[in-house]
Legacy VTK file of the C-alpha trace (Angstrom):
# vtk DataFile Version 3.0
C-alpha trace
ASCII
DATASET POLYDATA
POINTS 132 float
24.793 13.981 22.367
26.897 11.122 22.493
25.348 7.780 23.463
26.192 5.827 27.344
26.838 2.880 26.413
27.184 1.093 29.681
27.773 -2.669 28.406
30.624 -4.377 26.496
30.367 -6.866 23.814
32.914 -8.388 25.559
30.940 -8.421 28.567
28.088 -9.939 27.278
29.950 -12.070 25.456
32.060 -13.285 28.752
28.647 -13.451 30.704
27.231 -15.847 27.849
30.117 -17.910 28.009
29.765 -18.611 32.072
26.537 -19.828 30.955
26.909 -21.574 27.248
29.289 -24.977 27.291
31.816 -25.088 24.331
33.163 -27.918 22.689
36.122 -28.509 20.898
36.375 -29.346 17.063
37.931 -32.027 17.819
35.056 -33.255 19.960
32.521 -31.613 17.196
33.756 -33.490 14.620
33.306 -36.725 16.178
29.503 -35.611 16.377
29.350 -34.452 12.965
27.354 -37.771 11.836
25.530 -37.967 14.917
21.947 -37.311 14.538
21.633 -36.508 18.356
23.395 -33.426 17.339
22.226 -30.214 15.154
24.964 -27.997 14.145
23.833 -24.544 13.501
25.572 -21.722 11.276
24.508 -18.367 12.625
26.348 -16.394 10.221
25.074 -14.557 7.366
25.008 -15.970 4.151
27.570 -13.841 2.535
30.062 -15.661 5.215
28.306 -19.172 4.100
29.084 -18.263 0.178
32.035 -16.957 0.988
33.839 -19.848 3.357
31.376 -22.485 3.206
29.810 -24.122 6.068
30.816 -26.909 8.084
28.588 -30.257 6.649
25.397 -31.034 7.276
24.735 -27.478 9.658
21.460 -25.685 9.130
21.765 -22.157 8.536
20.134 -19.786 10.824
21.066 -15.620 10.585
21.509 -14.590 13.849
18.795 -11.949 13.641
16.154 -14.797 13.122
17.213 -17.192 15.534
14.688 -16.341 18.203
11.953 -15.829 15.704
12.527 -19.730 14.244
13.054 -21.135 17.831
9.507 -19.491 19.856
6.920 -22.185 18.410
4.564 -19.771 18.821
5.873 -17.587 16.082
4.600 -17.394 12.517
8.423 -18.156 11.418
9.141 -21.008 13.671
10.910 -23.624 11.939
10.826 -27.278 13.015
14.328 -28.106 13.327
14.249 -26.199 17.079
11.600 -28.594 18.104
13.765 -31.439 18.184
15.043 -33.524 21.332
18.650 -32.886 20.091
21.595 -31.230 21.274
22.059 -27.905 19.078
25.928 -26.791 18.611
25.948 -23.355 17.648
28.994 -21.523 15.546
29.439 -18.547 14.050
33.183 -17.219 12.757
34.969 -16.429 15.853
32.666 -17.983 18.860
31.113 -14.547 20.130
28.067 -14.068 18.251
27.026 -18.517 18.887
27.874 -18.029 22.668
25.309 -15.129 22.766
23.093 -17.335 20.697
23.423 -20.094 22.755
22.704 -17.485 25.924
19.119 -16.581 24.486
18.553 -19.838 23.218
18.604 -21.192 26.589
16.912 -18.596 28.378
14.072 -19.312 25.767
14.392 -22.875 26.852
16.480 -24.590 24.001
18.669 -27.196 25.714
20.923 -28.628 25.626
22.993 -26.091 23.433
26.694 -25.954 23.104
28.758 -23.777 21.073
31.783 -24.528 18.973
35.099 -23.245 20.473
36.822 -21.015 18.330
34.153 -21.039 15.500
34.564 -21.804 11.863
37.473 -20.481 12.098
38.785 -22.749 14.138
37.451 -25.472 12.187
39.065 -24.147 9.212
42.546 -24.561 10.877
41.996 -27.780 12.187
41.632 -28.746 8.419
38.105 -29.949 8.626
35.596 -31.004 6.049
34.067 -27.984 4.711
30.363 -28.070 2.533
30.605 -25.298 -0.184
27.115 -23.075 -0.436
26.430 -22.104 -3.664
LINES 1 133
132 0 1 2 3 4 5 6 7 8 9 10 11 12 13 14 15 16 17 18 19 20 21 22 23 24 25 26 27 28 29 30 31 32 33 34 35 36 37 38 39 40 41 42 43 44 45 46 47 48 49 50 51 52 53 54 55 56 57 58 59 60 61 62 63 64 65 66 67 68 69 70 71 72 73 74 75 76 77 78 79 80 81 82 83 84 85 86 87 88 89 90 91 92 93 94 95 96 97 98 99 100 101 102 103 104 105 106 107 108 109 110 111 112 113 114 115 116 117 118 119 120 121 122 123 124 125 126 127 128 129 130 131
């Protein structure tokens, strides 16, 4: 029997974005030596080897993000306990707007999320950190 799928990735992805702020890479870029400001790469790592990263971001897969964020979790990291502003990207902007959505139900704030993703950074010609 064929699953009922009864939600959209769009959907959710539309419903995240009501809730999750963007911001430009125009406007990220000016943050990009800010240290009020986190940038984190929720992409997997073969995407980070592949296209690099944009400077400076911390690299968190999307399938751990909740894990490192809850303090109360045996793989918390540090870097969510910060009073900073966390931008979130991932290639296309649908997997860091649902990122930012759980982040902020789990009390992460402020979060933003990069407009367009690394891909649009990529055509804006931004700096770009190679991952080995």
């Amino acid at each position: 029997m064929a699953q009922n799928i009864t939600q959209s990735v769009k959907k959710l992805v539309d419903e995240a974005n009501k809730i999750v702020a963007t911001i430009s890479v125009e406007e990220a870029k000016k943050k990009l030596k800010d240290n009020n400001y986190i940038f984190v790469d929720i992409r997997d790592f073969r995407e980070l080897k592949r296209e690099g990263k944009i400077p400076g971001a911390f690299s968190c897969p999307r399938g751990m993000l909740e894990f490192w964020i809850d303090p109360d979790s045996p793989y918390h990291k540090e870097i969510f306990n910060q009073n900073k502003t966390y931008i979130f990207y991932c290639a296309s902007a649908w997997r860091s707007a649902l990122a930012g959505k759980i982040s902020i139900e789990m009390g992460l704030n402020p979060v933003l999320h990069l407009e367009g993703g690394f891909t649009a950074w990529k055509k804006f010609n931004a700096e770009i950190e190679v991952v080995e």
